[in-house]
FIZA-573180 format. One line per 5 residues: for each residue x, y, z of N, C-alpha, C, O. Coordinates in Angstrom, 1 decimal, padded with zeros to 4 digits. Example, Ala and Ser with C-alpha at 12.3 -4.5 7.8 and 13.67 -1.06 7.14 Angstrom:
<rs>
013.2:-005.7:007.8:012.3:-004.5:007.8:013.2:-003.3:007.8:014.2:-003.3:008.5  012.8:-002.2:007.1:013.7:-001.1:007.1:012.9:000.0:007.9:013.4:001.1:008.0
</rs>
This chain:
<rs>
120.0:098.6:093.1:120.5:099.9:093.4:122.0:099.9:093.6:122.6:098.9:094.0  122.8:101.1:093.1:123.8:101.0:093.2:124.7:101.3:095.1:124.1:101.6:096.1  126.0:101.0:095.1:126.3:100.8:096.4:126.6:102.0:096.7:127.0:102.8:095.9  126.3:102.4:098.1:126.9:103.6:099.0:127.5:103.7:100.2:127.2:102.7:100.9  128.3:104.3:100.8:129.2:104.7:101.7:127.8:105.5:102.9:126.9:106.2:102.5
127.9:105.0:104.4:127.4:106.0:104.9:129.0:106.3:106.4:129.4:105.4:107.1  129.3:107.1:106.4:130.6:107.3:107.7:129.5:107.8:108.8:128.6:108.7:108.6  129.7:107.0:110.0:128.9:107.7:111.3:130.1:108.1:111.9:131.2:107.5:112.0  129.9:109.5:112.6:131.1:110.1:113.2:130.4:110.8:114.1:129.3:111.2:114.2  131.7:110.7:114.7:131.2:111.4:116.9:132.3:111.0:117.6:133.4:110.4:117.3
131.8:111.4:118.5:133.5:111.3:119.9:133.1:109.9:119.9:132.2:109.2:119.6  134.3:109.6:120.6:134.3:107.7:121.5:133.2:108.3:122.3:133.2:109.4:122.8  132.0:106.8:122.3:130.9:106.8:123.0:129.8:107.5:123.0:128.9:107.7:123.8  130.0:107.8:121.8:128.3:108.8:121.0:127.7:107.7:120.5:127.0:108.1:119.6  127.6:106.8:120.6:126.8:105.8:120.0:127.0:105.3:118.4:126.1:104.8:117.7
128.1:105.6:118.1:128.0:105.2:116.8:128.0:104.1:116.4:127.4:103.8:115.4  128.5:103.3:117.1:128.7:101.4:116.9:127.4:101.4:117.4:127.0:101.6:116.3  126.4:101.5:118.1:125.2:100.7:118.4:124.4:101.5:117.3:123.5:100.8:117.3  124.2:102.3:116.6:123.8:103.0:115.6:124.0:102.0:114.4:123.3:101.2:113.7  125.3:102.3:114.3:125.8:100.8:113.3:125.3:099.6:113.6:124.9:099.0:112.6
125.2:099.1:114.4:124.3:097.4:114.5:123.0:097.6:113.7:122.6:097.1:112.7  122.7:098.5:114.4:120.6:099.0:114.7:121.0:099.0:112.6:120.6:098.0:111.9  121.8:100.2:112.0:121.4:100.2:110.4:121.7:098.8:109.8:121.2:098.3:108.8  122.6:098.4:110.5:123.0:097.0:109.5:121.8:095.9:110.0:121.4:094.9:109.3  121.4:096.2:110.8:119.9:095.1:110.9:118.7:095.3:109.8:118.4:094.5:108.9
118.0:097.1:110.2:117.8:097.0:109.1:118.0:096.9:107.2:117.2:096.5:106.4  119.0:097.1:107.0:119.1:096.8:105.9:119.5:095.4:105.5:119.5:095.0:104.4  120.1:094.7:106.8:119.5:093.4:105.9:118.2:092.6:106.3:118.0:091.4:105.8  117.4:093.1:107.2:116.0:093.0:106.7:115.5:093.2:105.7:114.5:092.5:105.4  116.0:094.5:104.8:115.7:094.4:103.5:116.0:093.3:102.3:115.4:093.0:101.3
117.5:092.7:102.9:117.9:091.7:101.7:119.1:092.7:101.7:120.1:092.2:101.2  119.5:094.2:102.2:120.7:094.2:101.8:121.8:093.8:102.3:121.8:094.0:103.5  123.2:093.0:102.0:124.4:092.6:102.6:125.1:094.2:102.3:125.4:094.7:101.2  125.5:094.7:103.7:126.3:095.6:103.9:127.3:095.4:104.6:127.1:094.6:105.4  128.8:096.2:104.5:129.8:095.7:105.3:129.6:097.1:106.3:129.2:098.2:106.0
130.1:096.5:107.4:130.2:097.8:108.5:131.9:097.8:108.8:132.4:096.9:109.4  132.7:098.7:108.3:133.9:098.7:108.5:134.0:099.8:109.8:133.9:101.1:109.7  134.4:098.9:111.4:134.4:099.5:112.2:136.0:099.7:112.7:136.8:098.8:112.8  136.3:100.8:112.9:137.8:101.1:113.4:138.5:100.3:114.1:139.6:099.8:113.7  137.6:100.0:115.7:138.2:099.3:116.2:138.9:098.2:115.6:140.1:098.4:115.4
138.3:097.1:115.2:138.5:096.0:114.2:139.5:096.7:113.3:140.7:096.5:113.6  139.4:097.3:112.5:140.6:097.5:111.5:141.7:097.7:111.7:142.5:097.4:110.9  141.9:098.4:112.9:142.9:099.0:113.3:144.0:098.0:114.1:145.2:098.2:114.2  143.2:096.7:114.6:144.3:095.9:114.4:144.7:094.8:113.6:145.3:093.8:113.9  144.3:095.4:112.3:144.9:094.5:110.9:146.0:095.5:110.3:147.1:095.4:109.8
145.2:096.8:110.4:146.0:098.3:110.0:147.5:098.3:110.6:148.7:098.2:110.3  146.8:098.4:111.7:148.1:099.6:113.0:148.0:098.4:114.1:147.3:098.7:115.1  148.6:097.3:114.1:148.5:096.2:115.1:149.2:096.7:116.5:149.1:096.2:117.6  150.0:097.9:116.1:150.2:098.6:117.5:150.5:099.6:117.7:151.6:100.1:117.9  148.8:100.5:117.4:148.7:101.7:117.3:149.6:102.6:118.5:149.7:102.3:119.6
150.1:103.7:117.6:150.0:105.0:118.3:149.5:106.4:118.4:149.9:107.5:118.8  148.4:106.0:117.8:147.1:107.0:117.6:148.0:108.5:117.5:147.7:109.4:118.2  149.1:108.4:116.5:149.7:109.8:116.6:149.1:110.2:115.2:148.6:109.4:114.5  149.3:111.6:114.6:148.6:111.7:113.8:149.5:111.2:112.3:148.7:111.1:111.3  150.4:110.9:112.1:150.8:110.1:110.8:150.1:109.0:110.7:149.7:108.6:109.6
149.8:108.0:112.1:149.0:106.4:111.6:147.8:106.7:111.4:147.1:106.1:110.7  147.4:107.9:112.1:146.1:108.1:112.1:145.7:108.6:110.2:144.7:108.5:109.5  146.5:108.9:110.0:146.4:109.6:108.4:146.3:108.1:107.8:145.3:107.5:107.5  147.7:107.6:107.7:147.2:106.4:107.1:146.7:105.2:107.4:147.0:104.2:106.7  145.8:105.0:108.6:144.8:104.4:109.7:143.5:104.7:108.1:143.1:103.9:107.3
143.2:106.2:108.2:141.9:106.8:108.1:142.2:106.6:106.1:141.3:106.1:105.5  143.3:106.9:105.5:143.0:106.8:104.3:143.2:105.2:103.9:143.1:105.0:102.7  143.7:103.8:104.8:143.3:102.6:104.3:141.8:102.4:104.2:141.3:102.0:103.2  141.0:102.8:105.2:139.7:102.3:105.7:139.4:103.3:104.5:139.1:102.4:103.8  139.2:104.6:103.6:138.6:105.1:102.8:138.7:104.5:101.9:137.7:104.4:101.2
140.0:103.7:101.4:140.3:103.1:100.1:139.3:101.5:100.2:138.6:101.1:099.3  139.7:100.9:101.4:138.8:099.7:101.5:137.2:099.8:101.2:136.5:099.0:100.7  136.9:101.5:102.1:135.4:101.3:101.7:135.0:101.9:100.0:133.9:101.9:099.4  135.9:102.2:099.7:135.6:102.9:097.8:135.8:100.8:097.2:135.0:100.2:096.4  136.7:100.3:097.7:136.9:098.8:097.3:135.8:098.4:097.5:135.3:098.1:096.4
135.1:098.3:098.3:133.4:097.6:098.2:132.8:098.1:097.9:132.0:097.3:097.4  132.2:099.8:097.6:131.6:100.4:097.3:131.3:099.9:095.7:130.3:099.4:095.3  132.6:100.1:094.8:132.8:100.0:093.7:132.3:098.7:092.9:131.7:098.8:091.8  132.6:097.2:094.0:132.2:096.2:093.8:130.8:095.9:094.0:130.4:094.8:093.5  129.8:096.8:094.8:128.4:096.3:094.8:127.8:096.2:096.5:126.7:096.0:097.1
129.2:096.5:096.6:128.8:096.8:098.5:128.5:097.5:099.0:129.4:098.4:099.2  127.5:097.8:099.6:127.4:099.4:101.3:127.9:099.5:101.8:128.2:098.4:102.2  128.6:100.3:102.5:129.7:100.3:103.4:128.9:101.0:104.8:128.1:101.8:104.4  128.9:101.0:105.7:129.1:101.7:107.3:130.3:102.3:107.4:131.1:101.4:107.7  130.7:103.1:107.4:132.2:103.8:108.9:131.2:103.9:109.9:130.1:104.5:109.9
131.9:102.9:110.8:131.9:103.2:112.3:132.9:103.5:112.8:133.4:102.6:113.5  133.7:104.8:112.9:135.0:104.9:113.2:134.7:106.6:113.7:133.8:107.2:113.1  135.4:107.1:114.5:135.7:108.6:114.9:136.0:109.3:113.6:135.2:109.8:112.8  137.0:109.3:113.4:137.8:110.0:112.2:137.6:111.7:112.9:136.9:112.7:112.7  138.9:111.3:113.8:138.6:113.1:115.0:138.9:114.3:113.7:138.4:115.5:113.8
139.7:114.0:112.5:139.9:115.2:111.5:138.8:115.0:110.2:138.4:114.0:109.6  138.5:116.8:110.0:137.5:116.4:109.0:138.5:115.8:107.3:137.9:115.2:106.4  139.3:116.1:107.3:140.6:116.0:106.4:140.1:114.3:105.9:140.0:113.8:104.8  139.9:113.5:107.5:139.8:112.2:106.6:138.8:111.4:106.3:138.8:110.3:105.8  137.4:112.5:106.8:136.3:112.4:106.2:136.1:112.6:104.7:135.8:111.8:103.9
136.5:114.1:104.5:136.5:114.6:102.9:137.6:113.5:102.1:137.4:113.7:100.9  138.3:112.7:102.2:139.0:112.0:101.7:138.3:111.0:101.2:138.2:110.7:100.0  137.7:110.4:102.2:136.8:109.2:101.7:135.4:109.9:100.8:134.8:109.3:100.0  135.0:111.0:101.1:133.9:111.8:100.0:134.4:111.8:098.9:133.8:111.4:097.9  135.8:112.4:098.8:136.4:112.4:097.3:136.1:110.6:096.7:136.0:110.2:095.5
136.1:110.2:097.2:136.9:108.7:097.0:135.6:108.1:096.5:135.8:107.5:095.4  134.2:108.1:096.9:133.1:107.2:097.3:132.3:108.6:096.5:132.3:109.7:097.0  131.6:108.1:095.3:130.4:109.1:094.8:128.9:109.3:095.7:128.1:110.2:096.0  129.1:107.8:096.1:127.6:108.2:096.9:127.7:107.7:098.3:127.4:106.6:098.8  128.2:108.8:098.9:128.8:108.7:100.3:128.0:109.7:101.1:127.7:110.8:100.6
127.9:109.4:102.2:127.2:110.8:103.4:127.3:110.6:105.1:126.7:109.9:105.8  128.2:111.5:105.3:128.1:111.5:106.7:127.5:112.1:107.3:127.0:113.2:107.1  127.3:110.9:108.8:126.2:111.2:109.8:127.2:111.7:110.7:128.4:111.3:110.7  126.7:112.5:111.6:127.2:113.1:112.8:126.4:112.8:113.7:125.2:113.2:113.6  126.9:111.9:114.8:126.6:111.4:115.9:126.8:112.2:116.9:128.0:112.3:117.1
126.0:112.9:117.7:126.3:114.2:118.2:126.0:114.2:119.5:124.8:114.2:119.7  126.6:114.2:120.6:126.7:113.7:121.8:127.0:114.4:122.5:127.7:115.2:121.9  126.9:115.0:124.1:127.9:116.1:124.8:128.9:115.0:125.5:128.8:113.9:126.1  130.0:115.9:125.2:131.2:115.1:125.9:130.9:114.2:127.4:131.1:113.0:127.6  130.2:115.5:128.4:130.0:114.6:129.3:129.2:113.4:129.1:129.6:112.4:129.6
128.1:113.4:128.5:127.1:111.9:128.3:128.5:111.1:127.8:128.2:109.9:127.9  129.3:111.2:127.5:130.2:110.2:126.4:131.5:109.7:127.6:132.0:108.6:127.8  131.8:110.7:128.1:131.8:110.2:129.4:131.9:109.5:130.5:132.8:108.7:131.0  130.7:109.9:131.0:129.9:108.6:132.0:129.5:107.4:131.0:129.5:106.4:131.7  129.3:107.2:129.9:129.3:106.1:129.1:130.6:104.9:129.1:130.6:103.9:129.7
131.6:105.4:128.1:132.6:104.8:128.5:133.0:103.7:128.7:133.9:103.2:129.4  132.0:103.0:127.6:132.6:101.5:127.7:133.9:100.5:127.4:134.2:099.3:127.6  134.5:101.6:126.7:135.6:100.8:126.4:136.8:101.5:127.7:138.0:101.1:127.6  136.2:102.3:128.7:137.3:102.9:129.5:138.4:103.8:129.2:139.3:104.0:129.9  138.2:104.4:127.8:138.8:105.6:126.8:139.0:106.8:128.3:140.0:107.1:128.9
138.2:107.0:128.4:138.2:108.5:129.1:138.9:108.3:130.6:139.4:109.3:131.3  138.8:106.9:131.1:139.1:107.0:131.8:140.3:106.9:132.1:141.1:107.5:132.8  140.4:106.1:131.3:142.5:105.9:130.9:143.5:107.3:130.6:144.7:107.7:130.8  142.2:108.0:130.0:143.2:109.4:129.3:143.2:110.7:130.9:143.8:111.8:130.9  142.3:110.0:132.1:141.8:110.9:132.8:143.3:110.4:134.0:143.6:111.2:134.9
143.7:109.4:133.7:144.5:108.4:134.4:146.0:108.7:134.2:146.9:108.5:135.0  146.1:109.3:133.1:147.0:109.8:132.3:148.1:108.6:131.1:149.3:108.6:130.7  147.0:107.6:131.0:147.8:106.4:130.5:147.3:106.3:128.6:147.1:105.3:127.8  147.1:107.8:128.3:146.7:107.6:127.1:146.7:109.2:127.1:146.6:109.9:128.1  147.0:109.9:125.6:147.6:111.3:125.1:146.9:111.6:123.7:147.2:112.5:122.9
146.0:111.0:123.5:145.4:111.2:122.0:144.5:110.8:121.8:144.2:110.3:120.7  143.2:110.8:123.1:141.8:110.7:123.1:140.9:111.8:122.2:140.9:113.0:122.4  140.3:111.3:121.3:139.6:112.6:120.4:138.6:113.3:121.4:137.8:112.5:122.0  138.4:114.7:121.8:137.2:115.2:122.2:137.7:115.1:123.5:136.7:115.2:124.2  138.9:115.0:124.4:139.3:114.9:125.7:140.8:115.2:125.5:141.1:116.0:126.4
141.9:115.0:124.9:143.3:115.4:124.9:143.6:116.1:123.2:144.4:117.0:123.1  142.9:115.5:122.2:143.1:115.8:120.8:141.4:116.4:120.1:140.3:115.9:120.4  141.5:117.2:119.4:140.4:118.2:119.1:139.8:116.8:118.1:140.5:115.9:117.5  138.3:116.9:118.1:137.8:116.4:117.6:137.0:117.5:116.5:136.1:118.3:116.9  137.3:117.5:115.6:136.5:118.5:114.2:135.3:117.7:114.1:135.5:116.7:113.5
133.9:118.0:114.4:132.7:118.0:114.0:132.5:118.3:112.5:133.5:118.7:111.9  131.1:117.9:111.8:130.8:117.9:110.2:130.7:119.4:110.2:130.1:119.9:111.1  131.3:120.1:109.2:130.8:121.5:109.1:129.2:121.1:108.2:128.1:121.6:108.7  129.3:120.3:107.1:127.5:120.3:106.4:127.3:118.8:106.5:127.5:118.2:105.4  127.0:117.9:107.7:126.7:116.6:107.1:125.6:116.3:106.5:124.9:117.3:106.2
125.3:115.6:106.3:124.1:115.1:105.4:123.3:114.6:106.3:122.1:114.5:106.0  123.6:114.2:107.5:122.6:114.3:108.9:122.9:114.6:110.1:124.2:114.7:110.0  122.7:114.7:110.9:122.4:114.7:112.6:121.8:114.2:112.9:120.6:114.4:112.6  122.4:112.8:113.9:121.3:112.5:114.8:122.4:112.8:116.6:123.4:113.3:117.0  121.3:112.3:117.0:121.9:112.8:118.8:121.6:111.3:119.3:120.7:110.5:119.3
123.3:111.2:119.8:123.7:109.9:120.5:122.9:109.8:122.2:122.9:108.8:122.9  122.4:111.0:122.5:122.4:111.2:123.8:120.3:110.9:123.9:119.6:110.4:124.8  120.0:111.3:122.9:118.6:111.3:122.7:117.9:110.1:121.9:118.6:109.6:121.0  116.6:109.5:122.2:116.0:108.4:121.2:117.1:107.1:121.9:117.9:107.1:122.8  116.8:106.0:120.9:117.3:104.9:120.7:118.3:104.8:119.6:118.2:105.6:118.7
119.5:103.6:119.4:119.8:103.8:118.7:119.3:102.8:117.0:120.0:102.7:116.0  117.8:102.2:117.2:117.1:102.2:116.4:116.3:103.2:115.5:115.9:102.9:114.4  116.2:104.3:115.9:115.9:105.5:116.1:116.3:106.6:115.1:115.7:107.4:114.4  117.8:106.3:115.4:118.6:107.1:114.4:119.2:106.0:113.1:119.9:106.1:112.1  118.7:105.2:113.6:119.1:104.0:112.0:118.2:104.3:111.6:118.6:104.3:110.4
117.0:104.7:111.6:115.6:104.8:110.7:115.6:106.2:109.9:115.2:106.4:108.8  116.5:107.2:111.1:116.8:108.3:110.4:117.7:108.1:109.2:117.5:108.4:108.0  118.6:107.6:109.6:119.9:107.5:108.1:119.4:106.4:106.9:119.8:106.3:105.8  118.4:105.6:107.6:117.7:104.6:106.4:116.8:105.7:105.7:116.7:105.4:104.5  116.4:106.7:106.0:115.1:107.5:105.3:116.2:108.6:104.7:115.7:109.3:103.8
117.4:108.8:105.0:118.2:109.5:104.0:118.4:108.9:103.3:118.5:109.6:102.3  118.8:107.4:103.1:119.2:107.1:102.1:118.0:106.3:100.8:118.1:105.5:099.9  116.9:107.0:101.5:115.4:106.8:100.6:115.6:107.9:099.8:115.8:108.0:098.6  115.6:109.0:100.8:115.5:110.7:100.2:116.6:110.9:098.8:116.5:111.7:097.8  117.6:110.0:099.3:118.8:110.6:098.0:118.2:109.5:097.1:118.0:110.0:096.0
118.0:108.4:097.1:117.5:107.4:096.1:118.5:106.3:096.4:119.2:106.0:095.5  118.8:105.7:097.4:119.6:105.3:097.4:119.2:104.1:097.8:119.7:103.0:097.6  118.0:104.3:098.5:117.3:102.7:098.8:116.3:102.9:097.9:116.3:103.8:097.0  115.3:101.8:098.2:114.1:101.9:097.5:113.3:102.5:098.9:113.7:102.2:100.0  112.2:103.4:098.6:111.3:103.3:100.0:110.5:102.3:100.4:110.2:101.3:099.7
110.0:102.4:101.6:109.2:101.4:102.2:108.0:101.8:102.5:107.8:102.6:103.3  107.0:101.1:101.7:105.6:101.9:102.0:105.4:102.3:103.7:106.3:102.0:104.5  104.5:102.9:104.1:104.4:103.0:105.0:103.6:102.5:106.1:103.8:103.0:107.2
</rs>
């Protein structure tokens, strides 16, 4: 089968990185090798000392589109585990990637919140941080993604099974009997 793009997007602490584990397990329980190109990580090979203002963020968000069309192209799946607070650099990487689909990780700010493991919210609540998505800087949700799951509801095995069975529906895996 050929390779595809999936972008999971949501505020910091919607669960998208444990979403991302849960799908990259399953699919290489299948035999697939998929790359999970997660922000954090890139961002310090990208922007080794980000200022999350919106110019790095532009060219933060279109390296990581061009890298995941680079594996796509070559035979790889890609994961975004990354926010990407503007839809601008979602549709970027759609233009970029034929068989690409984002998930919307969909969370209420407060669960994301009290969550908080990386201390995002609390730093920006502290005032030692100005460009928190979904708390200081607007975060643009999917206007049509290709799914919804809820970071706040289920497991996040749960919603990997959901984005594994989209990517049955489009043909993009093989299915699995049942």
């Amino acid at each position: 089968m050929a390779a595809f793009a999936v972008w999971l997007t949501g505020l910091p602490a919607s669960g998208k990185s444990a979403i991302a584990r849960a799908l990259l397990a399953r699919l290489q329980a299948r035999g697939i090798d998929c790359a999970v190109l997660e922000s954090d990580v890139l961002r310090t090979l990208i922007t080794p000392r980000p200022r999350y203002d919106a110019a790095e963020r532009e060219l933060f968000y279109a390296a990581m589109a061009q890298l995941g069309e680079f594996l796509v192209q070559r035979g790889v799946p890609v994961v975004f585990d990354a926010t990407a607070n503007r839809r601008s650099y979602r549709d970027a990487a759609r233009q970029r990637i034929a068989r690409f689909a984002e998930v919307f990780v969909d969370c209420p700010l407060a669960i994301c919140q009290a969550r908080d493991p990386k201390g995002l919210y609390r730093r920006a609540r502290e005032g030692c941080s100005s460009t928190l998505p979904g708390a200081q800087t607007d975060y643009e949700a999917p206007l049509q993604p290709e799914l919804v799951v809820h970071g706040d509801r289920g497991s996040p095995g749960d919603a990997a099974r959901e984005v594994e069975a989209l990517l049955e529906r489009r043909g993009w895996l093989a299915r699995t009997p049942d």
